[in-house]
VEXRO-156357 format. One record per residue (C-alpha): x negated, y, z; residue number from 1; residue in three letters. Coordinates in Angstrom, 2 decimals. Layout:
! VEXRO-156357
@xx->X yy->Y zz->Z i->NUM aa->Ala
...
END
This chain:
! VEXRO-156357
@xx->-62.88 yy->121.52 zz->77.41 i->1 aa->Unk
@xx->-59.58 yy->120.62 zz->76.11 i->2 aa->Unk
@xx->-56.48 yy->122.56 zz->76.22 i->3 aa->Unk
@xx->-55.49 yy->120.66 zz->79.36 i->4 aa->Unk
@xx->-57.97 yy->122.86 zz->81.55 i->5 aa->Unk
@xx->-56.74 yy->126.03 zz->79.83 i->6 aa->Unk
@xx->-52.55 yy->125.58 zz->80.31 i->7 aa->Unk
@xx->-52.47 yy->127.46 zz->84.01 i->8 aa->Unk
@xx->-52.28 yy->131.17 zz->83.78 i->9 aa->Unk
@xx->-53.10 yy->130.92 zz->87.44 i->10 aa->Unk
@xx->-55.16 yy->129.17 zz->90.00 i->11 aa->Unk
@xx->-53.45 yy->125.36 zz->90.69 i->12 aa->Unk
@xx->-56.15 yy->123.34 zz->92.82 i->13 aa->Unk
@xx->-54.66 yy->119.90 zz->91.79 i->14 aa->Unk
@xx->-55.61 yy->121.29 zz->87.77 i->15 aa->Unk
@xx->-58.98 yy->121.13 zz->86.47 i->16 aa->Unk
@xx->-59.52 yy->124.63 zz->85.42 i->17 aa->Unk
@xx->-62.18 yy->125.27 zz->82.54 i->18 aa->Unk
@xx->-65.51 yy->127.28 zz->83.93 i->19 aa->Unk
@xx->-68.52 yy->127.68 zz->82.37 i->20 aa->Unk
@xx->-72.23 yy->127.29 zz->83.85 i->21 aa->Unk
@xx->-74.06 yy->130.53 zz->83.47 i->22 aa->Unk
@xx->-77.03 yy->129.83 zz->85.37 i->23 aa->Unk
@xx->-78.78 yy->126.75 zz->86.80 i->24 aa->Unk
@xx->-81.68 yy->126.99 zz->89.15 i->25 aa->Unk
@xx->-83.72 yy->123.84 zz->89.92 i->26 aa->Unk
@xx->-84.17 yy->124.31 zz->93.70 i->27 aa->Unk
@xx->-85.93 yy->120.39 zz->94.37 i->28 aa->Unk
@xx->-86.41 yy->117.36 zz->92.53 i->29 aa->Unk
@xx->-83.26 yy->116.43 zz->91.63 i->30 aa->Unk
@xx->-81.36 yy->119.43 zz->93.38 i->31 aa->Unk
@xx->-79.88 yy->122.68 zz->91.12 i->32 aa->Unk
@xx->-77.48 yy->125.09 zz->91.92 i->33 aa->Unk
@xx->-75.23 yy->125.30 zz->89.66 i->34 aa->Unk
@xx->-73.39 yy->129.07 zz->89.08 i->35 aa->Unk
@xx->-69.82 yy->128.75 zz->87.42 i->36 aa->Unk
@xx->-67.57 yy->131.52 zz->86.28 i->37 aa->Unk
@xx->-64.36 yy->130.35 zz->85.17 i->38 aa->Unk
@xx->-62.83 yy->130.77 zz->81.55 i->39 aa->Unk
@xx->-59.75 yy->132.20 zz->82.79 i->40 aa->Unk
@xx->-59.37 yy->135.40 zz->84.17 i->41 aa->Unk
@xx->-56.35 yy->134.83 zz->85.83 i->42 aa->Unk
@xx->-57.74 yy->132.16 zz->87.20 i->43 aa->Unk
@xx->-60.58 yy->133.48 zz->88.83 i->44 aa->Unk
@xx->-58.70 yy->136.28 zz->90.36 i->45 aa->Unk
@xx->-56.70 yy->133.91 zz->92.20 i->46 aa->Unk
@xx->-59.11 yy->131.50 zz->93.31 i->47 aa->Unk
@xx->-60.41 yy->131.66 zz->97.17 i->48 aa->Unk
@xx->-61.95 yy->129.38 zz->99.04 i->49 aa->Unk
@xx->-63.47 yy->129.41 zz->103.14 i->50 aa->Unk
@xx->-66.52 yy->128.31 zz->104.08 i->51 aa->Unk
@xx->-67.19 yy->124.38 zz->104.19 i->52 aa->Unk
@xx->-64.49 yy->123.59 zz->101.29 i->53 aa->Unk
@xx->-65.61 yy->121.68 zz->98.60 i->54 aa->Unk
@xx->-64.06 yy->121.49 zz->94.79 i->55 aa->Unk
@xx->-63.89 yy->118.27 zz->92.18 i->56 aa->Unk
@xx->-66.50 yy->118.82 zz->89.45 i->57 aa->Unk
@xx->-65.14 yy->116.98 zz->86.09 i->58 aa->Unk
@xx->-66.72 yy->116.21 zz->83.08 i->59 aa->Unk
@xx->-64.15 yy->114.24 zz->80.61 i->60 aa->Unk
@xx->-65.69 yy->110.68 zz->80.20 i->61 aa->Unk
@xx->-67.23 yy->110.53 zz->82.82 i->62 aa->Unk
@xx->-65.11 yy->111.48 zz->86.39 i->63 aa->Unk
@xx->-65.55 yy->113.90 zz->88.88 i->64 aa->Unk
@xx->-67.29 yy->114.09 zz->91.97 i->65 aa->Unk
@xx->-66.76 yy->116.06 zz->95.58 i->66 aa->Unk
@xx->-69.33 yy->118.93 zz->95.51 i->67 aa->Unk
@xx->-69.98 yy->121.17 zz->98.34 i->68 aa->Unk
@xx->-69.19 yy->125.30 zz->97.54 i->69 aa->Unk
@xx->-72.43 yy->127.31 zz->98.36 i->70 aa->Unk
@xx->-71.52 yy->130.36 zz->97.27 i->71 aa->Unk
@xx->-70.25 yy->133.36 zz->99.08 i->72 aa->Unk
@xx->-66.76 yy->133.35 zz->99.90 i->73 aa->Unk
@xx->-66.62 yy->137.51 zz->99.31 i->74 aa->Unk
@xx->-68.23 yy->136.74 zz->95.67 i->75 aa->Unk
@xx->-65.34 yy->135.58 zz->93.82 i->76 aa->Unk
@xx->-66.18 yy->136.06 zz->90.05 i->77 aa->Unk
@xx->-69.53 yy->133.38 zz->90.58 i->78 aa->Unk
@xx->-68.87 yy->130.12 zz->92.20 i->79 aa->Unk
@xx->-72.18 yy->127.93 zz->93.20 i->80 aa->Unk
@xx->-72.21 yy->124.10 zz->94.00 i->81 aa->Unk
@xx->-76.06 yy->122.62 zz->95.10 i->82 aa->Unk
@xx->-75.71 yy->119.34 zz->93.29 i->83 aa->Unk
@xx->-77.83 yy->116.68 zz->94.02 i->84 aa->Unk
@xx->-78.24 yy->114.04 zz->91.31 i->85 aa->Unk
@xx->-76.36 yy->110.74 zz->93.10 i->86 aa->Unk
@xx->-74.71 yy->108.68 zz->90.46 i->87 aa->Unk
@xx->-73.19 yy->108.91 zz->87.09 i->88 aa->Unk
@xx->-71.10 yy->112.14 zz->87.51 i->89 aa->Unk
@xx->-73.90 yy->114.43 zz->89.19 i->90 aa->Unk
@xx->-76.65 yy->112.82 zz->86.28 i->91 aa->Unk
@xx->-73.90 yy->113.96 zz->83.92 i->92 aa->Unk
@xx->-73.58 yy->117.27 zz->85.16 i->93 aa->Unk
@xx->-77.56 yy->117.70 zz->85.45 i->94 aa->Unk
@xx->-78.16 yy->117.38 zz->81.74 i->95 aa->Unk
@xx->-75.71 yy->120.53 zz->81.37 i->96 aa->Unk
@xx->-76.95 yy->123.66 zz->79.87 i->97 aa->Unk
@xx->-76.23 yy->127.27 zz->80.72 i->98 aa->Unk
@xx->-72.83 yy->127.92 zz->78.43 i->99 aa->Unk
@xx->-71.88 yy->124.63 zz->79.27 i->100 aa->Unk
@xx->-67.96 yy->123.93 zz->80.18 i->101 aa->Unk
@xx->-67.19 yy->121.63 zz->83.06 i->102 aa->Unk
@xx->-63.87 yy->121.26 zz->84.29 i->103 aa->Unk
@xx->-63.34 yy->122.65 zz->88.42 i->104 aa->Unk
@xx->-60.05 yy->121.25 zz->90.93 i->105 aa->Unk
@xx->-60.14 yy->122.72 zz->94.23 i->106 aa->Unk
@xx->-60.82 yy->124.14 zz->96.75 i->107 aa->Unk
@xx->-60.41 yy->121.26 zz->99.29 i->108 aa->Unk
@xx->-61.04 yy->120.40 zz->102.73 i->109 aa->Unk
@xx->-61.24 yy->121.77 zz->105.93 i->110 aa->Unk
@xx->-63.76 yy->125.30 zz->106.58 i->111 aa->Unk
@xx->-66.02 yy->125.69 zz->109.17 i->112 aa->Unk
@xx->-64.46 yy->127.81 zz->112.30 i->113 aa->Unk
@xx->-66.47 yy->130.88 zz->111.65 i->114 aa->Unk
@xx->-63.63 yy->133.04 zz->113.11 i->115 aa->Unk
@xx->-63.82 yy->131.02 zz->116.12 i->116 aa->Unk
@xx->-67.45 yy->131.87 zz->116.40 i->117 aa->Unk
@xx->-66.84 yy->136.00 zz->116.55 i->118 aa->Unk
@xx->-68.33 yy->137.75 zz->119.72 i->119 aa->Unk
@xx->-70.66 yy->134.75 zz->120.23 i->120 aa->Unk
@xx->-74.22 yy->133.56 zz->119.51 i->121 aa->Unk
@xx->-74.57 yy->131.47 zz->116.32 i->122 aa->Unk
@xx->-77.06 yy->128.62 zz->115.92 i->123 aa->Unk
@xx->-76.66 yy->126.50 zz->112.68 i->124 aa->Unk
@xx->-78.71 yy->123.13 zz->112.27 i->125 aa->Unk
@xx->-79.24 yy->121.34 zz->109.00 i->126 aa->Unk
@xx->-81.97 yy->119.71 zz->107.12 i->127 aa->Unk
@xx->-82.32 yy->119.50 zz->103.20 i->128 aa->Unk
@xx->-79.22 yy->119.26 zz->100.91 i->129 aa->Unk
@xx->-77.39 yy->119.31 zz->103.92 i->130 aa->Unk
@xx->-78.05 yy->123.43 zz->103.87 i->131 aa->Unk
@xx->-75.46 yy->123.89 zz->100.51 i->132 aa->Unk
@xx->-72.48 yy->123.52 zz->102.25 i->133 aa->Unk
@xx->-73.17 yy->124.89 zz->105.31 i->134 aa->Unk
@xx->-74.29 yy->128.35 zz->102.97 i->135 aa->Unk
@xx->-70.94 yy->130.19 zz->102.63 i->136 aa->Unk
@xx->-70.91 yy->129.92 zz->106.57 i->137 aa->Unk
@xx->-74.26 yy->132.07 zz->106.40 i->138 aa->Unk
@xx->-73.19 yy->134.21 zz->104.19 i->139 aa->Unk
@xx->-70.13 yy->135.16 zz->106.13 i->140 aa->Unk
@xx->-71.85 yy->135.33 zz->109.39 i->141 aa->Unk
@xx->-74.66 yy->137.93 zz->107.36 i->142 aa->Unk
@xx->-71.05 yy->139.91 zz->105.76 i->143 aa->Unk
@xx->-69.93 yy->140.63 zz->109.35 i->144 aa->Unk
@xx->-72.74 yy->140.50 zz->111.49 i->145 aa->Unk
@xx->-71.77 yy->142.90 zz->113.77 i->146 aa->Unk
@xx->-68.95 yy->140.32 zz->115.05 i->147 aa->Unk
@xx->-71.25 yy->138.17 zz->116.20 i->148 aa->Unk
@xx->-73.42 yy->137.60 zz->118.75 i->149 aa->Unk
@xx->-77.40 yy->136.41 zz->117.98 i->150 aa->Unk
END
């Protein structure tokens, strides 16, 4: 990545911020989750996101796309986006190799209201990809499960 991704000495969401892949794990045909750490410290210390954001994955030449988070919000030096391969971006990003850079703007969005859902029964629906961004939610139900009901 260029020096453009590196100027920030802390965590701006509307700059791409250099990270690099550091593990890939095909999950389906044309589905990987894709573990990021990012180059700068500072960065990384500051970042936070809430469960149901999303960031902008860039690649220079080719764009960036809106990628669901699906990592654990109480993880914060590994960030995970489930990508499935959709058009020119995501097929970019899939032929990336662990130590790969790829730039990272975010997070964005709206979270799902998991405080909302403390003291009360829990029942989360999805099918297929649909599962990635609805992950962080799990998680943070799973980090506190004694707030909530079954």
């Amino acid at each position: 990545m260029t020096a453009l991704l590196d100027q920030p000495l802390a965590h701006n969401p509307w700059v791409a911020h250099a990270a690099q892949i550091v593990d890939i794990r095909p999950e389906v045909a044309g589905v990987s989750t894709f573990d990021l750490v990012f180059d700068n410290r500072l960065v990384a210390d500051a970042y936070r996101f809430r469960p149901g954001q999303f960031n902008m994955l860039y690649l220079p030449g080719f764009g960036e796309s809106a990628i669901s988070i699906s990592s654990d919000p109480s993880q914060h030096e590994l960030l995970s986006h489930t990508i499935r391969v959709a058009g020119n971006v995501t097929q970019a990003i899939a032929r990336k190799k662990v130590g790969d850079q790829i730039g990272v703007r975010g997070p964005f969005g709206s979270c799902w209201p998991v405080e909302q859902c403390r003291g009360c029964d829990v029942v989360l629906a999805c099918g297929g990809i649909g599962l990635a961004p609805l992950r962080p939610a799990i998680y943070e139900i799973l980090n506190h499960r004694g707030d909530y009901g079954r």
